[in-house]
C-alpha positions, 0 to 999 in steps of 0.5 A: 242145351236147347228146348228140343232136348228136353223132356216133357213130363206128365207130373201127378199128384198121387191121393186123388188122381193115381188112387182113391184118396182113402186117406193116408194110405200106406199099405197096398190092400188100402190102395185102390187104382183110379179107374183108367189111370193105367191107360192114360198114363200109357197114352202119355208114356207112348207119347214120349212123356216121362211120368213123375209123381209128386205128393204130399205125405203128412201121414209120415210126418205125423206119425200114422206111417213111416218113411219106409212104408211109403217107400214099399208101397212105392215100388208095389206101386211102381212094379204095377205100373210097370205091370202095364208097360209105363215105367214111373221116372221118379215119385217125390215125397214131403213127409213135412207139416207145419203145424201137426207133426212130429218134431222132425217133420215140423216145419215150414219147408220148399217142398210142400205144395203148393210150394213147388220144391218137389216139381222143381227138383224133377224138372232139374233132376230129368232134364225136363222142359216145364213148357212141354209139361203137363200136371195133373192134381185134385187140389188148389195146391196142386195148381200153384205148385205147378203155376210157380214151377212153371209149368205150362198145363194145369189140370185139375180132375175130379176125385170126390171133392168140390173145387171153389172158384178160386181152385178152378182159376188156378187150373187151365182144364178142369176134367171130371176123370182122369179118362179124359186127359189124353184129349190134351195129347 
Protein backbone atom coordinates (compact mmCIF):
# COMPACT_ATOMS: atom_id res chain seq x y z
CA UNK A 1 0.00 0.00 0.00
CA UNK A 2 1.84 3.17 -0.80
CA UNK A 3 1.68 6.49 1.44
CA UNK A 4 -1.21 8.25 -0.18
CA UNK A 5 -3.31 5.59 1.06
CA UNK A 6 -3.04 6.14 4.33
CA UNK A 7 -4.74 8.13 6.76
CA UNK A 8 -3.59 11.07 8.53
CA UNK A 9 -4.62 11.53 12.13
CA UNK A 10 -4.80 14.27 14.84
CA UNK A 11 -4.22 12.06 18.03
CA UNK A 12 -5.00 13.78 21.45
CA UNK A 13 -4.38 13.37 24.58
CA UNK A 14 -7.81 13.83 26.68
CA UNK A 15 -7.16 15.47 30.60
CA UNK A 16 -5.75 18.61 29.42
CA UNK A 17 -6.48 19.02 25.95
CA UNK A 18 -10.09 17.60 25.05
CA UNK A 19 -11.42 18.60 29.01
CA UNK A 20 -10.25 20.56 31.72
CA UNK A 21 -7.96 18.01 33.71
CA UNK A 22 -9.86 18.14 37.08
CA UNK A 23 -8.33 14.95 37.67
CA UNK A 24 -9.37 11.59 37.20
CA UNK A 25 -12.42 12.37 35.92
CA UNK A 26 -14.97 9.83 35.45
CA UNK A 27 -18.63 11.36 35.26
CA UNK A 28 -19.83 13.77 32.83
CA UNK A 29 -20.93 16.56 35.07
CA UNK A 30 -17.23 16.64 36.23
CA UNK A 31 -16.44 17.02 32.38
CA UNK A 32 -15.75 20.29 31.19
CA UNK A 33 -14.79 20.71 27.28
CA UNK A 34 -11.58 22.99 26.71
CA UNK A 35 -12.59 26.08 24.98
CA UNK A 36 -12.46 25.71 21.23
CA UNK A 37 -11.56 21.77 21.15
CA UNK A 38 -14.91 21.27 19.20
CA UNK A 39 -13.93 23.76 16.26
CA UNK A 40 -10.71 22.72 15.94
CA UNK A 41 -11.13 19.26 15.78
CA UNK A 42 -13.93 20.29 13.13
CA UNK A 43 -11.16 22.21 11.13
CA UNK A 44 -9.27 18.87 11.28
CA UNK A 45 -11.76 16.50 10.52
CA UNK A 46 -12.88 18.83 7.22
CA UNK A 47 -9.29 18.32 6.36
CA UNK A 48 -9.51 14.72 6.13
CA UNK A 49 -7.96 13.74 9.43
CA UNK A 50 -9.25 10.69 11.52
CA UNK A 51 -9.18 11.92 15.26
CA UNK A 52 -8.17 9.64 17.84
CA UNK A 53 -7.58 10.13 21.33
CA UNK A 54 -5.10 8.24 23.17
CA UNK A 55 -4.96 8.80 27.49
CA UNK A 56 -3.92 7.68 30.16
CA UNK A 57 -6.25 6.32 32.87
CA UNK A 58 -4.43 5.43 36.20
CA UNK A 59 -7.71 6.43 37.77
CA UNK A 60 -8.98 2.59 36.91
CA UNK A 61 -6.15 1.15 37.94
CA UNK A 62 -6.24 2.59 41.20
CA UNK A 63 -9.39 2.12 41.86
CA UNK A 64 -11.21 5.68 42.02
CA UNK A 65 -13.45 4.25 38.82
CA UNK A 66 -13.94 1.38 36.81
CA UNK A 67 -13.40 0.40 33.26
CA UNK A 68 -17.01 0.88 32.62
CA UNK A 69 -17.40 4.41 33.80
CA UNK A 70 -14.54 5.45 31.25
CA UNK A 71 -16.47 3.46 28.79
CA UNK A 72 -19.67 5.45 29.52
CA UNK A 73 -18.38 8.47 29.72
CA UNK A 74 -16.69 7.61 26.30
CA UNK A 75 -19.61 7.34 24.34
CA UNK A 76 -21.16 10.71 26.27
CA UNK A 77 -18.09 12.15 25.07
CA UNK A 78 -18.35 11.00 21.70
CA UNK A 79 -22.17 11.36 21.28
CA UNK A 80 -20.72 15.28 22.02
CA UNK A 81 -18.58 15.24 19.27
CA UNK A 82 -20.77 13.75 17.22
CA UNK A 83 -22.96 16.69 18.33
CA UNK A 84 -20.89 18.95 16.28
CA UNK A 85 -20.55 16.89 13.14
CA UNK A 86 -16.75 15.29 14.06
CA UNK A 87 -16.87 11.73 14.33
CA UNK A 88 -13.83 10.22 17.24
CA UNK A 89 -12.23 7.31 14.93
CA UNK A 90 -11.15 5.55 18.32
CA UNK A 91 -10.27 6.50 21.87
CA UNK A 92 -7.55 4.45 23.59
CA UNK A 93 -6.92 3.84 27.17
CA UNK A 94 -3.98 2.31 29.73
CA UNK A 95 -5.96 1.83 33.05
CA UNK A 96 -2.30 0.40 34.09
CA UNK A 97 0.40 2.14 36.79
CA UNK A 98 3.56 0.95 37.98
CA UNK A 99 3.69 1.57 41.30
CA UNK A 100 0.04 2.81 42.76
CA UNK A 101 -2.43 0.47 41.67
CA UNK A 102 -4.66 -2.45 42.09
CA UNK A 103 -3.16 -5.92 41.74
CA UNK A 104 -4.42 -6.31 38.26
CA UNK A 105 -3.59 -2.93 36.85
CA UNK A 106 0.20 -3.22 38.57
CA UNK A 107 2.56 -3.20 35.99
CA UNK A 108 5.01 -1.76 33.93
CA UNK A 109 3.03 -2.30 30.30
CA UNK A 110 3.61 -0.87 26.44
CA UNK A 111 0.84 1.29 26.83
CA UNK A 112 1.41 3.75 29.18
CA UNK A 113 2.81 6.91 27.71
CA UNK A 114 5.23 8.01 27.33
CA UNK A 115 5.48 4.25 25.92
CA UNK A 116 4.02 4.53 22.63
CA UNK A 117 1.68 1.10 22.83
CA UNK A 118 -1.65 2.96 22.56
CA UNK A 119 -0.32 5.58 19.23
CA UNK A 120 1.00 2.38 17.90
CA UNK A 121 -1.91 0.23 17.91
CA UNK A 122 -4.01 3.36 16.10
CA UNK A 123 -1.86 3.82 13.35
CA UNK A 124 -2.06 -0.23 12.44
CA UNK A 125 -5.53 -0.23 13.70
CA UNK A 126 -6.69 2.76 11.04
CA UNK A 127 -4.19 2.59 8.47
CA UNK A 128 -2.51 5.59 9.61
CA UNK A 129 0.48 7.14 8.06
CA UNK A 130 2.38 8.81 11.18
CA UNK A 131 4.22 11.02 8.73
CA UNK A 132 1.05 12.73 8.00
CA UNK A 133 0.03 13.00 11.71
CA UNK A 134 -0.14 15.09 14.05
CA UNK A 135 -0.49 14.83 18.32
CA UNK A 136 -1.49 17.10 20.44
CA UNK A 137 -0.52 16.52 24.71
CA UNK A 138 0.00 18.84 27.64
CA UNK A 139 2.66 16.34 29.02
CA UNK A 140 6.46 15.67 28.27
CA UNK A 141 5.11 12.19 28.01
CA UNK A 142 3.03 12.89 25.44
CA UNK A 143 5.73 14.13 23.18
CA UNK A 144 7.96 10.91 23.69
CA UNK A 145 5.14 8.49 23.03
CA UNK A 146 4.33 10.48 19.80
CA UNK A 147 8.39 10.78 19.15
CA UNK A 148 8.78 6.77 19.27
CA UNK A 149 5.40 6.25 17.20
CA UNK A 150 6.89 8.02 15.00
CA UNK A 151 4.93 10.31 14.45
CA UNK A 152 5.95 13.71 12.68
CA UNK A 153 4.33 16.73 14.38
CA UNK A 154 4.42 17.15 18.07
CA UNK A 155 2.31 20.00 19.77
CA UNK A 156 2.57 20.59 23.33
CA UNK A 157 -0.40 23.40 24.40
CA UNK A 158 -0.87 24.94 27.41
CA UNK A 159 -3.40 23.60 30.13
CA UNK A 160 -2.76 25.17 33.58
CA UNK A 161 0.70 23.31 34.06
CA UNK A 162 4.20 24.61 33.42
CA UNK A 163 6.67 22.99 30.78
CA UNK A 164 10.66 22.67 31.53
CA UNK A 165 13.10 22.57 29.14
CA UNK A 166 13.30 19.46 28.59
CA UNK A 167 9.38 18.93 27.96
CA UNK A 168 9.51 22.04 25.65
CA UNK A 169 12.65 20.04 23.46
CA UNK A 170 10.29 17.25 22.87
CA UNK A 171 7.72 18.96 21.19
CA UNK A 172 7.92 20.96 17.45
CA UNK A 173 5.19 23.61 18.63
CA UNK A 174 4.35 24.93 21.63
CA UNK A 175 0.54 26.81 21.79
CA UNK A 176 -0.96 28.57 24.46
CA UNK A 177 -4.69 26.82 23.40
CA UNK A 178 -5.88 24.44 21.46
CA UNK A 179 -7.34 27.53 19.20
CA UNK A 180 -4.37 27.78 17.39
CA UNK A 181 -3.69 24.66 16.22
CA UNK A 182 -5.55 24.86 13.07
CA UNK A 183 -2.46 27.13 11.83
CA UNK A 184 -0.75 23.79 11.19
CA UNK A 185 -3.43 23.04 8.54
Amino acid sequence: MNQSQKNKALFLDRDGVVNVDHGYVYQSERFEFIEGVFSTCKAFYDAGYKIIIVTNQSGIGRGYYTEADFIALTSWMKAQFSAHQILISDVYFCPHHPKNALPEYLKQCACRKPAPGMLLQGISEHNIDPQQSIMVGDKKSDMQAAEQAGIATRVLVHSGQQFDDSAKQTADFIFNSINDLPALL
